[in-house]
C-alpha positions as a printed Julia matrix, in Angstrom:
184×3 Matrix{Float64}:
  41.35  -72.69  -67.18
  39.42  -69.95  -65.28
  38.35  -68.43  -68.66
  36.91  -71.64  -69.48
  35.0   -72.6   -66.31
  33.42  -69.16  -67.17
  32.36  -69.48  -70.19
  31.03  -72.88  -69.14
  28.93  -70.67  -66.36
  27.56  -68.13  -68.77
  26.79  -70.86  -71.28
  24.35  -72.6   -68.55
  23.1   -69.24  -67.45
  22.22  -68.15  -70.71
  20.37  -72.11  -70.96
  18.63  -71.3   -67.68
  17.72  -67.96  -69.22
  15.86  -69.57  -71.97
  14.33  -72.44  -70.07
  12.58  -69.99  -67.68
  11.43  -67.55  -69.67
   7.94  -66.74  -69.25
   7.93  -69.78  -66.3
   5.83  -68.8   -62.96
   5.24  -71.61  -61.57
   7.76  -73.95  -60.11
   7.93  -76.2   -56.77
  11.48  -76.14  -55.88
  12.58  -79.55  -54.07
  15.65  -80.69  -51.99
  17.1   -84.47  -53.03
  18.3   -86.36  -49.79
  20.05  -89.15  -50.52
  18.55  -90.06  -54.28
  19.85  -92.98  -55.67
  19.79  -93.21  -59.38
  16.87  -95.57  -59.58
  14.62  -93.27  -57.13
  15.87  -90.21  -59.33
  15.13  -92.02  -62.8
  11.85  -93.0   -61.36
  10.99  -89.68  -59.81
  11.99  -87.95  -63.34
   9.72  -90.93  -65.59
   6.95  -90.13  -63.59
   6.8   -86.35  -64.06
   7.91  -86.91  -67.83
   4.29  -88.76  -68.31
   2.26  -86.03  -66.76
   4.38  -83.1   -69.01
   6.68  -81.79  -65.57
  10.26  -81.44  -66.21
  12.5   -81.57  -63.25
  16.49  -80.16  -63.6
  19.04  -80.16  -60.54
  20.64  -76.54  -60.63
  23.51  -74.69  -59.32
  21.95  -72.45  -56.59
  23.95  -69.34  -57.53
  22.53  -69.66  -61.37
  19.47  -70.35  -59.99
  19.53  -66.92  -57.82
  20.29  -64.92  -60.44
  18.17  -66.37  -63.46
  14.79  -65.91  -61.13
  15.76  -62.48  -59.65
  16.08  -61.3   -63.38
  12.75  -62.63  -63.53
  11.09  -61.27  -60.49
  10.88  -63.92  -58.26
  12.25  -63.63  -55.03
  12.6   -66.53  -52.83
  15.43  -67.87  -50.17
  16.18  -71.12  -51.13
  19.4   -71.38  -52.24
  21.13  -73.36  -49.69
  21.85  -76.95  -50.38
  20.85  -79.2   -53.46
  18.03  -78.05  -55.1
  15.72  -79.4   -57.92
  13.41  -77.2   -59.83
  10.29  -78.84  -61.27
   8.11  -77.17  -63.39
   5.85  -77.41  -66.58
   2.06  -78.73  -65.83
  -0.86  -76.54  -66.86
  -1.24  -74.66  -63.26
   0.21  -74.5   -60.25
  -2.34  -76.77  -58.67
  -1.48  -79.65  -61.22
   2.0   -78.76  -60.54
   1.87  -79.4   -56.35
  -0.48  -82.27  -56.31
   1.84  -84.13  -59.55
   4.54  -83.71  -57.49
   3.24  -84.76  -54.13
   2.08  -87.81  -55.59
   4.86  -89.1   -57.47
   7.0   -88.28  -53.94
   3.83  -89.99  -52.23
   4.21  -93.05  -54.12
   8.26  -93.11  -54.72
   7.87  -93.63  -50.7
   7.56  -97.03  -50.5
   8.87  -97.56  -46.75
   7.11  -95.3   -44.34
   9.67  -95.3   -41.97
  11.99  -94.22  -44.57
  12.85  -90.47  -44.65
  11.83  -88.11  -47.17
  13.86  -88.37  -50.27
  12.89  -85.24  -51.59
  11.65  -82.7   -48.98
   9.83  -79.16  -50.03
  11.5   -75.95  -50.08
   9.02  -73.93  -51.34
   6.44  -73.56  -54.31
   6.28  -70.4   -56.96
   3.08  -69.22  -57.9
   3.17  -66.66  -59.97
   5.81  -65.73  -58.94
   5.27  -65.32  -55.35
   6.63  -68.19  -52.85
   3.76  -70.36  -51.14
   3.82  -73.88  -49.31
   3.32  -76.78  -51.37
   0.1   -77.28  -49.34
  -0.78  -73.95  -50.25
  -0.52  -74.77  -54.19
  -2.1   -77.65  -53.56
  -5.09  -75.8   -52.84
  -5.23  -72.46  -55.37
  -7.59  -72.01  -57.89
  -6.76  -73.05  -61.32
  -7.22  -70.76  -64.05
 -10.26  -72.0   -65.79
 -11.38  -72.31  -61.96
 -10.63  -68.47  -61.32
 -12.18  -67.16  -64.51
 -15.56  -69.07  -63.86
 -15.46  -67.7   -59.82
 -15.34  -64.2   -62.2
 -17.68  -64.79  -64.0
 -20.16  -66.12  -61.4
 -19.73  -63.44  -59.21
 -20.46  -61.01  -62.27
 -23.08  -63.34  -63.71
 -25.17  -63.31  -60.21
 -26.23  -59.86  -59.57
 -26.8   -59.79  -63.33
 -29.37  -62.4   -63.35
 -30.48  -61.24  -59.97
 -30.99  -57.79  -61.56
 -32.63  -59.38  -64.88
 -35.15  -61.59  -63.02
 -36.02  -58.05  -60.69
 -36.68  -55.99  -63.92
 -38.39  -59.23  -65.81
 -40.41  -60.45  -63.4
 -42.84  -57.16  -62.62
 -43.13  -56.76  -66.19
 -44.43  -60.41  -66.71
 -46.99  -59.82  -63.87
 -48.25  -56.58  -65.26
 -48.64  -58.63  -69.1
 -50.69  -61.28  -66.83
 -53.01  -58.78  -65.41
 -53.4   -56.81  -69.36
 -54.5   -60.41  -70.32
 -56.33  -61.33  -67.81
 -58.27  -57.6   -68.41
 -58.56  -58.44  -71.96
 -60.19  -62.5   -71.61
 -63.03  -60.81  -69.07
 -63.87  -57.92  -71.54
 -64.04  -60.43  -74.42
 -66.08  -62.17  -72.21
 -68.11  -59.49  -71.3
 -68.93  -58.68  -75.12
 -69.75  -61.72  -76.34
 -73.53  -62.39  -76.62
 -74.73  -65.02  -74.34
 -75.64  -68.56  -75.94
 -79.2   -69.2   -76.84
C-alpha cells in the first residue's frame, strides 16, 4: 500500500514537473469555502481568457518550484496555482476580475484570497503584477530610452549642417544675382 501511494506521488510530481516547465509566472490563490458552482465558474472564466488554474498538494508544489528557482512561502493551507496568460500583468488583472465579478454579495467574504504572485520568478503582490510592464511594454521603454539621445544626437549633428547648406545657397542666389546683366 505504501509503495503504491508513492508511486502515485512521483507520478504527480513528475506531471507537475512537466506542467511547469519553463512557467514564471503564476498568482498562487487560497480557496475558502468554494462550492462547486463558484469553482466551475471561477475555472470557465479563466479557460476563455487561456489561464489554467490546478489545486495542488503544497509539498509537490514546494519541491517542483524550488527545482525551478522560485522561492516563495506559501505552502500552508489549500492552494491553487493559476497560470498561463501572455504576461504577468494579463495574468493579475484576469484573475482579479474573474474573483471581482465571482463576488456577487459584497458582504460576502473572499472566496479566493491572494497569497502571492510569481513574476519571473520572484514573489510580488498581486497589486504589484497588476501594475508591471508587459513585455512588448518593456522592450519599447528600451528602445525609447535608446532611440532618444539618438535622435537628440542626429538632429544636433543634422541641424548645423542644414544651416551651413542654407547660407552656401543663399551665397550662391546673390552671386548669380550679382552676374546677371541688368534688364534693358
Amino acid at each position: 500500500m505504501a509503495k503504491k501511494i508513492k508511486e502515485l506521488k512521483e507520478l504527480e510530481l513528475t506531471d507537475l514537473r512537466a506542467r511547469f516547465k519553463g512557467v514564471k509566472d503564476y498568482v498562487i490563490l487560497e480557496p475558502v469555502k468554494v462550492d462547486a458552482g463558484t469553482e466551475y465558474e471561477f475555472r470557465k472564466k479563466l479557460r476563455e481568457k487561456k489561464i489554467t488554474a490546478r489545486l495542488v498538494k503544497n509539498t509537490l508544489a514546494k519541491k517542483v518550484f524550488t527545482e525551478n528557482g522560485i522561492t516563495v512561502d506559501v505552502w500552508s493551507g489549500p492552494t491553487l496555482l493559476v497560470w498561463g496568460a501572455e504576461s504577468i500583468k494579463d495574468l493579475a488583472n484576469s484573475v482579479d476580475s474573474v474573483i471581482k465579478e465571482l463576488k456577487k454579495d459584497p458582504k460576502a467574504p473572499d472566496k479566493f484570497k491572494e497569497k502571492t504572485a510569481v513574476a519571473d520568478g520572484e514573489a510580488v503582490t498581486l497589486a504589484k503584477a497588476k501594475m508591471l510592464p508587459t513585455r512588448k511594454d518593456a522592450i519599447a521603454e528600451v528602445l525609447g530610452a535608446i532611440l532618444g539621445p539618438g535622435s537628440q544626437l542626429a538632429g544636433c549633428l543634422v541641424g548645423p549642417a542644414s544651416q551651413l547648406a542654407g547660407l552656401v545657397k543663399a551665397i550662391e542666389d546673390k552671386g548669380d544675382e550679382a552676374a546677371a546683366p541688368p534688364a534693358a
